[in-house]
Each structure stands twice: as C-alpha cells, then as structure tokens.
N, C-alpha and C positions, 0 to 999 in steps of 0.2 A: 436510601443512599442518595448522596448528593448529584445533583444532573449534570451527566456526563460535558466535558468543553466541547465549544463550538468552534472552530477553524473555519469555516466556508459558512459565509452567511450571503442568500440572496432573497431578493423581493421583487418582484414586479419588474425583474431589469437592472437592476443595480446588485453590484457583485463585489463584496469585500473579503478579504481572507487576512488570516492570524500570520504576520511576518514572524516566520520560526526563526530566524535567524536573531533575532532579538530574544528569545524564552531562553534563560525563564526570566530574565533581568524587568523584560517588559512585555506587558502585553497588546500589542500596537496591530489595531487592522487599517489593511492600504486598500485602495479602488482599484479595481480589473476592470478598466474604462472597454477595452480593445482585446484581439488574440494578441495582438501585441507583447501588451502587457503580461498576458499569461502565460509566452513563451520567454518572457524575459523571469519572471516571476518562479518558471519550472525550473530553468537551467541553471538557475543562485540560489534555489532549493530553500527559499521563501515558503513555497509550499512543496513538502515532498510523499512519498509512499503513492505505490503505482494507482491504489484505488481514487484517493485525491486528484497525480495530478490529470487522470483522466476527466475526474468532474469538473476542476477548476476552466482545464478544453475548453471540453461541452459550454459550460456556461458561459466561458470569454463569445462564443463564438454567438451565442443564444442575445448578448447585450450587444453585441453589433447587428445582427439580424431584424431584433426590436426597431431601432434604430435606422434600419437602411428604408428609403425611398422603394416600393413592387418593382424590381428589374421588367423587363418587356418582355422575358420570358421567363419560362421556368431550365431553358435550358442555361441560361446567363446566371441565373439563379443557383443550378445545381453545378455550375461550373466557380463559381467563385465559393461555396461551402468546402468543394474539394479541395481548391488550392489552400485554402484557411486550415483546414484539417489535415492536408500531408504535411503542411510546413509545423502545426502544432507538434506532428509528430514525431518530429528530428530534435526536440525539446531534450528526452533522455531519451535514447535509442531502448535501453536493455527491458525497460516498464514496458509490457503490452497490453496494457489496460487502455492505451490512448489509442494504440493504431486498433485493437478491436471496435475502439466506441466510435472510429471514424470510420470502417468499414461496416458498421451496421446502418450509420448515417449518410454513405454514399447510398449505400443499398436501396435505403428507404427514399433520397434523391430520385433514384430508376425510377420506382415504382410511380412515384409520382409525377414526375414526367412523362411517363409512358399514359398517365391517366388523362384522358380528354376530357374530362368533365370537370375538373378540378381548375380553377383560376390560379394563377402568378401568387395572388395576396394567400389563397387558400393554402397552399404547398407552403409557401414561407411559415404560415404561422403551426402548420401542421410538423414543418423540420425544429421552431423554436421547440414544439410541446415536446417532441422527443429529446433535444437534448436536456430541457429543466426535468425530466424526468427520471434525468438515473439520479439525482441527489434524494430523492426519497425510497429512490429501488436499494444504493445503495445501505441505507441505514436499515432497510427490512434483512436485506441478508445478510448483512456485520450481525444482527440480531440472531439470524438465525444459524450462523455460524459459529456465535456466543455459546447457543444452546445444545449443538449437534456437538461441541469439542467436548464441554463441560461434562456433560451425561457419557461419552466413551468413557473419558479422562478416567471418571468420576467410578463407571463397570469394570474397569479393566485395572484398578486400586481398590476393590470394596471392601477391603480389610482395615482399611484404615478412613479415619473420621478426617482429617485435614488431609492436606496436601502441601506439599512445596513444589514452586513448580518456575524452572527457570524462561529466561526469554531476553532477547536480543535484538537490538535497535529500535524504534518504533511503532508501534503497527497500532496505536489508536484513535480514537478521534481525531486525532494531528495529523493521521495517513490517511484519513479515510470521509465519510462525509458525518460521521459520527458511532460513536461506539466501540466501531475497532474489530481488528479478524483477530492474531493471538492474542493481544490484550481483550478485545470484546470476550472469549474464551476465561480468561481470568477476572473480568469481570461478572460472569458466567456464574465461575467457583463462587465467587465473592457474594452473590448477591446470595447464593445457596447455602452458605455459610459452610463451604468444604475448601476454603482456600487457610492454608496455615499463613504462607511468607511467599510472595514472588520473590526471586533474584533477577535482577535488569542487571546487564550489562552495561560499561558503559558507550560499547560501542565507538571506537576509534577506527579512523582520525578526525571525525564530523561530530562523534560522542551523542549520537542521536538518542542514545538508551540514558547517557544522564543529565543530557538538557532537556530532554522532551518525553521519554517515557517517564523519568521520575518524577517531574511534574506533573504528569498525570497519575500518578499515582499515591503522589504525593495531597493534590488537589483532592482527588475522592477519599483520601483517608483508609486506602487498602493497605493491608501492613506487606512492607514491600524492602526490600536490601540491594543498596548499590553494588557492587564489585566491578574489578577494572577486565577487560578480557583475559590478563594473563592468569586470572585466579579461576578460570573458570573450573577445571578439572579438580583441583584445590576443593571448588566449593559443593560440589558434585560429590566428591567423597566426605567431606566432612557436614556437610548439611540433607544427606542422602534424600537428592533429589527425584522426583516422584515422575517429572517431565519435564521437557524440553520444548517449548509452542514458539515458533516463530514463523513470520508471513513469508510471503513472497512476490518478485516482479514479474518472474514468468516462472510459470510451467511449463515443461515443454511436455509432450504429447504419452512417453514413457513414465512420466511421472520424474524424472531430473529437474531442478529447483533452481532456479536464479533467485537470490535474496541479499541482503546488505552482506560486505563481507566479513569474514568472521562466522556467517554459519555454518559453511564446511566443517571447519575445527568443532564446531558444537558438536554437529551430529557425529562426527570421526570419537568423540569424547562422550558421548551421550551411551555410543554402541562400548564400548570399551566399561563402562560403568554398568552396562545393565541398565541403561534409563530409557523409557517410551521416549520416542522424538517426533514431534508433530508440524505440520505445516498446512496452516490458517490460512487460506485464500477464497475469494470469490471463484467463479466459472472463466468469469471475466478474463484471469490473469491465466487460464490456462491458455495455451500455444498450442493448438492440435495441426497444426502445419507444420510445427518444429518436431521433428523425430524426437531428439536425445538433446540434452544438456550442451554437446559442444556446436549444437548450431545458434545456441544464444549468442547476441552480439553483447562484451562486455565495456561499457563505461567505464573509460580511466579520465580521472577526476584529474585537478589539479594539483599541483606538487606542494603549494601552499600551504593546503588542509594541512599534510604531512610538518613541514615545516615548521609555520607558524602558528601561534595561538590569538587569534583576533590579529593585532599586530605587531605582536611579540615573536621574535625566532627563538625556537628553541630546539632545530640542531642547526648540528653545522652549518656553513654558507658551503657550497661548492659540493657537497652529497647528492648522489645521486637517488632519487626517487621510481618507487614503483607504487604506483595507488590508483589498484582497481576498484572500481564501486563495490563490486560482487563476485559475488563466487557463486559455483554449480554443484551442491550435494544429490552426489546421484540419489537414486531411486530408495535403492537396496538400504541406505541409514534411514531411510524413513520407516522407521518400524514402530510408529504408532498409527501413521496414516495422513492423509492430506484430509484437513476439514473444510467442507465447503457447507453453500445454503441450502446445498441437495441431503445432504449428508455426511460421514467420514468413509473415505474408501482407503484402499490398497492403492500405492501410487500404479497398481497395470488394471486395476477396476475402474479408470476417470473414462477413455471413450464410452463404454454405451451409455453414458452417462448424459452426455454432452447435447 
C-alpha cells in the first residue's frame, strides 16, 4: 500500500505543515517560524483535527525554544512556556488535545524547576525533547488504534468477508501526525483486505470529508464513495452499512463526544438502522474533568463557511446564520465503542483506564 501523506513535517527545528485550506487543488507546505504562527495557522484551520493541532502547539513552541538565548532562570524559563501554551490554547477552545499537551508540559516545568541539580540550558532542552516527542507518540497510537478498531470491527461482523463502513469529516493523516484514528481504523480494514467501500461524507459547511478525507482516500487508492450529508440515512439503508467510525475533539469523562458537526445525526441514524457506531480517539482527547457532554465548550465558526464558497455567495445576503463546529452525541449512540491506543471500551469503561 502506498505511504500513507504527510501534513506535519519537522527536523531539527524547522516545522512546515500541509496548508489544508488549498487541498486538494494544491499541495503547498508553509513555515511555523513562531507560536505565533501556529496559532494563526489553528484558528484558519490551515491545519485542523484535535490530535494535529495539538502537535503543530507543541512543535511551534519546540522551534522557538531551540532558538531562544538560556533565560537566567528556570523559573523565567517555565514562566514564558506557560504564557506561550495557554495563549496556544485559546486557538480552538472545543479540541482538548492542546490544553492536555500544555498541562502535562507545565507539569513537567514544576518538576523541573523544583530540581536543583539540573541547569537553565538542561531544563530547556529537556521541555524541547518532550514536546518533539508526541509527533512520533502520536503516529504509534493512530497505529494502534488502526488495529484495536479494525479487529472489533472486524469480531463483532464475522459473517461476512468485506465490510462497508461509513465516516465523517477528516480524521487522517491531515488530522493527525500521520495515519489517522477512524480513517487509520479503515486503513486497518484496508490493509487486511476486510474493507469492501468506505462512504465519506462530505461534511458541510468546511466539506472537510470531500476536500480532505477523499483525497486521502483517493491518494491511497482505498475504494471509497463520496455522498453529501443529507444522503446519509439514504446510504445506510441502501448500501447496508456494517459501521459508522468517526473521531473526535473531546471526550468528556461519561463517555459524551464532541466531534465535527453532523455526527450527532450519524449516530441518531446509525441507531435507527441497526448499525455499530464507533468513535476513534487517542486518551489524549478524552476530558476526565468534564463530567457529561454539556460542559463542552462549543466553537461557532464563522457565518462565511455557511455563506460562501471561496468567494462566491451562495445564499442569501441578509440570512441569518447558525454554525457550530460541533456537536455532543451522548454516550448511549455509541454502541460500538470508543477505540483508543489502550483498546475499544464502552463509553462508562474509559476511567480506570486512564
């Protein structure tokens, strides 16, 4: 199979990413000189999907780090990482891939300030190694979240040789730092040779499911069917879907799902069918301080998306707009399970997990 695309490419310090907002017309990567940059970069969704824009953070933060002059302390040190990582944070409020990757990096700040034996320069370049380090954590668990979906997927269908198996907005290499949580999952099938047809979505008003997942899907050569959201129940009944795999930007601690919007409706249509419905995430993205789905905060985008297409209007002038990122499918639609790098649980089996 052909190797999977790369969005987030870094080396030794220098950090470029795949401007998604060009795919699939072009394929154009730009420099993350700064956080700056990769808070300008998250918020125009240049780079988007919560496991990405946690790493593109990380990394904005790793190439100025590199870059900066030993501070005179480690606490001037661990004071200017945190201001750079709460402000990262305010990037897209509803992803918490980003405020977890900055709280485990304040953390690891304490620890090391609190250490007397360790120098200014030691601490700095011990906070760089942690953050270039989730870009290859994350591709081990997209991997092994690949493998954990596909083999349920795979027991809980074993009457039949193929599968069809639907999914919604992006969740691969483009979201992630390679491979993908439900697309890695369908790559999974694919490489097992138990994948019949995905159905993408194409995810509206941003169409993230037919600029970017079919691109990639198209790229690898997995046999793959666009349809627009309102066909989806449509395609559920007449192409008798086997599942339903899609990512998400938080979990909150019940197992309730913030994800692109439109998966509500999936899973609401998924249960109504009789079809398994799954949701592909790292640990990363779960929220175990957030009880229940309505204490996610939800992202409303701009009225444009809606509006126009590039710079075409195409409704009305003067309509009123509602356009939230996301939605919250409780718990109880997920009746295939949440797949992560640990395993696939029941969305009330995720704490002792954790």
């Amino acid at each position: 199979m052909m190797a999977t695309l790369q969005a987030i490419k870094y080396n030794d310090g220098q950090l470029e990413i795949l401007d998604q907002l060009l795919l699939p017309e072009s394929c154009t990567f730009i420099p993350i000189c700064k956080v700056e940059d990769a808070w300008a970069a998250i918020r125009e969704m240049k780079v988007r999907g919560a496991p990405a824009i946690a790493i593109v953070g990380c990394l904005s933060l790793a190439v100025e780090l590199r870059k900066l002059a030993v501070p005179e302390s480690k606490e001037e040190l661990c004071r200017m990482v945190k201001e750079k990582l709460d402000y990262l944070v305010t990037s897209r409020p509803t992803a918490v891939n980003m405020q977890l990757a900055a709280e485990s990096c304040v953390q690891l700040c304490a620890r090391l300030s609190d250490n007397t034996l360790l120098s200014v320069a030691e601490a700095k370049g011990d906070i760089v190694k942690h953050l270039e380090a989730r870009l290859a954590n994350d591709v081990a668990d997209n991997r092994a979240i690949g493998e954990h979906g596909a083999c349920d997927i795979t027991k809980k269908n074993a009457t039949k040789d193929k599968l069809r198996i639907m999914t919604h907005c992006n969740t691969g290499s483009l979201a992630t730092a390679g491979y993908g949580t439900a697309l890695g999952v369908i790559r999974s099938l694919h490489a097992a040779s138990k994948l019949d047809q995905v159905y993408c979505t194409e995810t509206r008003p941003y169409n993230q499911g037919s600029r970017l997942t079919a691109f990639e899907l198209v790229y690898e050569k997995i046999p793959a069917t666009l349809v627009c959201d309102s066909m989806a129940a449509a395609a559920m009944r007449e192409f008798k879907m086997d599942a339903v795999v899609v990512g998400a930007d938080r979990v909150a601690a019940n197992g309730d799902t913030a994800n692109k919007i439109g998966t509500y409706q999936l899973a609401v249509l998924a249960k109504s069918h009789d079809v398994l419905f799954y949701v592909a995430a790292p640990f990363s993205s779960i929220d175990f301080q957030i009880p229940n789905g309505h204490s996610i905060p939800i992202e409303e985008r701009p009225h444009s998306e809606m509006t126009h297409t590039g710079s075409t209007r195409t409704a009305a002038a003067g309509i009123n707009c509602w356009n939230p990122g996301f939605d919250v499918t409780p718990a109880e639609l997920i009746t295939g399970g949440i797949i992560t790098e640990k395993g696939v649980f029941k969305p009330d089996q995720l704490a002792p997990h954790q």
